[in-house]
C-alpha positions as CSV (number, residue, x, y, z in Angstrom):
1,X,113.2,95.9,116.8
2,X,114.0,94.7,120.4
3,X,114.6,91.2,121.2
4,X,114.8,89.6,125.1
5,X,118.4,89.3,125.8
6,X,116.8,85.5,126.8
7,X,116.0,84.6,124.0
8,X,119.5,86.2,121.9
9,X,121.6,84.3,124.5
10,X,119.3,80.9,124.1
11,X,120.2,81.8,120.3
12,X,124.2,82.3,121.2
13,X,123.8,79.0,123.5
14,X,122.4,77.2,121.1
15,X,125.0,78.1,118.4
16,X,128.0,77.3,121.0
17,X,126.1,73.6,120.9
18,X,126.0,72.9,117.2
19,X,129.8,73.6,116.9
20,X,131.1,72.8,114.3
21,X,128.1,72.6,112.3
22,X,125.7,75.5,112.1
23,X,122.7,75.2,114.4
24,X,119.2,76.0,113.4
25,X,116.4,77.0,115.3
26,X,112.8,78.9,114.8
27,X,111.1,81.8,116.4
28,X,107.6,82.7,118.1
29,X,106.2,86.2,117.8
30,X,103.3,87.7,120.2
31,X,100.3,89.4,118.9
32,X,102.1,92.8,119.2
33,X,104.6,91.4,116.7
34,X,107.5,90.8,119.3
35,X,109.8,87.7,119.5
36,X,108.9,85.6,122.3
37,X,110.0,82.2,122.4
38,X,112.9,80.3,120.8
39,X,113.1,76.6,119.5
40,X,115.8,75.5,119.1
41,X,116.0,72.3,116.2
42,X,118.1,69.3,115.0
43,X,120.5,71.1,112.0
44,X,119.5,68.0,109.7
45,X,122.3,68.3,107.3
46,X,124.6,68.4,110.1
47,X,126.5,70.6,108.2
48,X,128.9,73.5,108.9
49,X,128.0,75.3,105.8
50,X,124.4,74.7,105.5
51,X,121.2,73.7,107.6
52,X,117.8,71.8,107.6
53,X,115.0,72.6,110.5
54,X,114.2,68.7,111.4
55,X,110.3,68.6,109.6
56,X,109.1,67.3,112.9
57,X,110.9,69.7,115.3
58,X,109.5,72.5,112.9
59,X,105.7,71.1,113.5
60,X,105.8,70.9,116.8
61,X,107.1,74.0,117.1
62,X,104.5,75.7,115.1
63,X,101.6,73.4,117.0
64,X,102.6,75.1,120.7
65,X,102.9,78.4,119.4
66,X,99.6,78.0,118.4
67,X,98.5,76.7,121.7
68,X,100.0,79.7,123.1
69,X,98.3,82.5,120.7
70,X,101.7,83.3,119.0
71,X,103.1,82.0,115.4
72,X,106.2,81.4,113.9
73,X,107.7,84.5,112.2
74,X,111.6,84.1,111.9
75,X,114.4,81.7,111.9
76,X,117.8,81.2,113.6
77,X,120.6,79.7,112.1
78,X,125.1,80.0,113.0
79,X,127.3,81.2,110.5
80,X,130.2,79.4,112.4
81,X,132.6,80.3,110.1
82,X,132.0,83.3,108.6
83,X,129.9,86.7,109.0
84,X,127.0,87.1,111.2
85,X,124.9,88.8,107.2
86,X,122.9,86.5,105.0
87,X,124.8,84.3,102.5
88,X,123.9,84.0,99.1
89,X,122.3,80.8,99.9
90,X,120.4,82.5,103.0
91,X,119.3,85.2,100.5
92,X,118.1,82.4,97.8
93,X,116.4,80.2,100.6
94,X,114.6,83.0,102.6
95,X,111.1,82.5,100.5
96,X,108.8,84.9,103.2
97,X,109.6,88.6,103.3
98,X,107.8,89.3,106.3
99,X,110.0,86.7,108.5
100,X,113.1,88.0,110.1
101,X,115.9,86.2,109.6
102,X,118.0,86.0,112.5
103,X,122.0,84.9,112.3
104,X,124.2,84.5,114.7
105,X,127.6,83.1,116.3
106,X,128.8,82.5,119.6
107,X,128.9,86.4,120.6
108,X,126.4,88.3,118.2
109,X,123.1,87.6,116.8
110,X,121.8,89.9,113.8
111,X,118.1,89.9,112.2
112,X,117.6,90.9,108.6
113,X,114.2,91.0,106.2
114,X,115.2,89.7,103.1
115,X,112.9,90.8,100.1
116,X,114.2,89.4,96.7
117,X,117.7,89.5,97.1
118,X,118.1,92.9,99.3
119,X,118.6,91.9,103.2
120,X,117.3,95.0,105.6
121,X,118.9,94.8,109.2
122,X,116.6,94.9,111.3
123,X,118.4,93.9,114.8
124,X,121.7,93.6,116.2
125,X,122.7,92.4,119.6
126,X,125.9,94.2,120.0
């Protein structure tokens, strides 16, 4: 999979933000299946450990991607303090397996499909 380097460095931005807490965000995919547009959202646990996509960031985001012909097919969230791979909690809370789940820090960003409780890299930015 490629990703814009755009759209990993709005994800590294948006990490560098949040600090401390982990910050949160959703992602847009094109007809041809390619990432195209990042949101980034309110962490609503405000949480270094943990996140919550605000409900109404999460609607509006999926209302212009409509507009725009694309949908929503992956999230973001920072692992501030820890590795860049999917946390038990990531693997228990990922509940689509045809999302990619993208993770990342202040320098990397890493996608993964998680199916039942095997995570399959699927992009890395370094």
């Amino acid at each position: 999979m490629t990703v814009a380097a755009p759209l990993v460095e709005h994800m590294r931005a948006h990490a560098r933000w949040a600090l401390p807490n982990e910050g949160c965000g959703l992602l847009a995919f094109d007809a041809p299946g390619h990432p195209c547009f990042f949101y980034s959202c309110t962490n609503t646990r405000a949480s270094a450990r943990s996140f919550t996509v605000d409900p109404t960031e999460h609607l509006r985001a999926i209302q212009h991607a409509d507009r725009n012909g694309w949908w929503i097919g992956g999230s973001f969230h920072s692992h501030p303090h820890g590795p860049i791979a999917p946390s038990a909690m990531d693997i228990a809370g990922a509940l689509d397996p045809r999302w990619i789940y993208f993770i990342g820090n202040t320098d990397r960003v890493a996608g993964y499909r998680i199916e039942g409780a095997h995570p399959r890299a699927v992009y890395r930015s370094d």
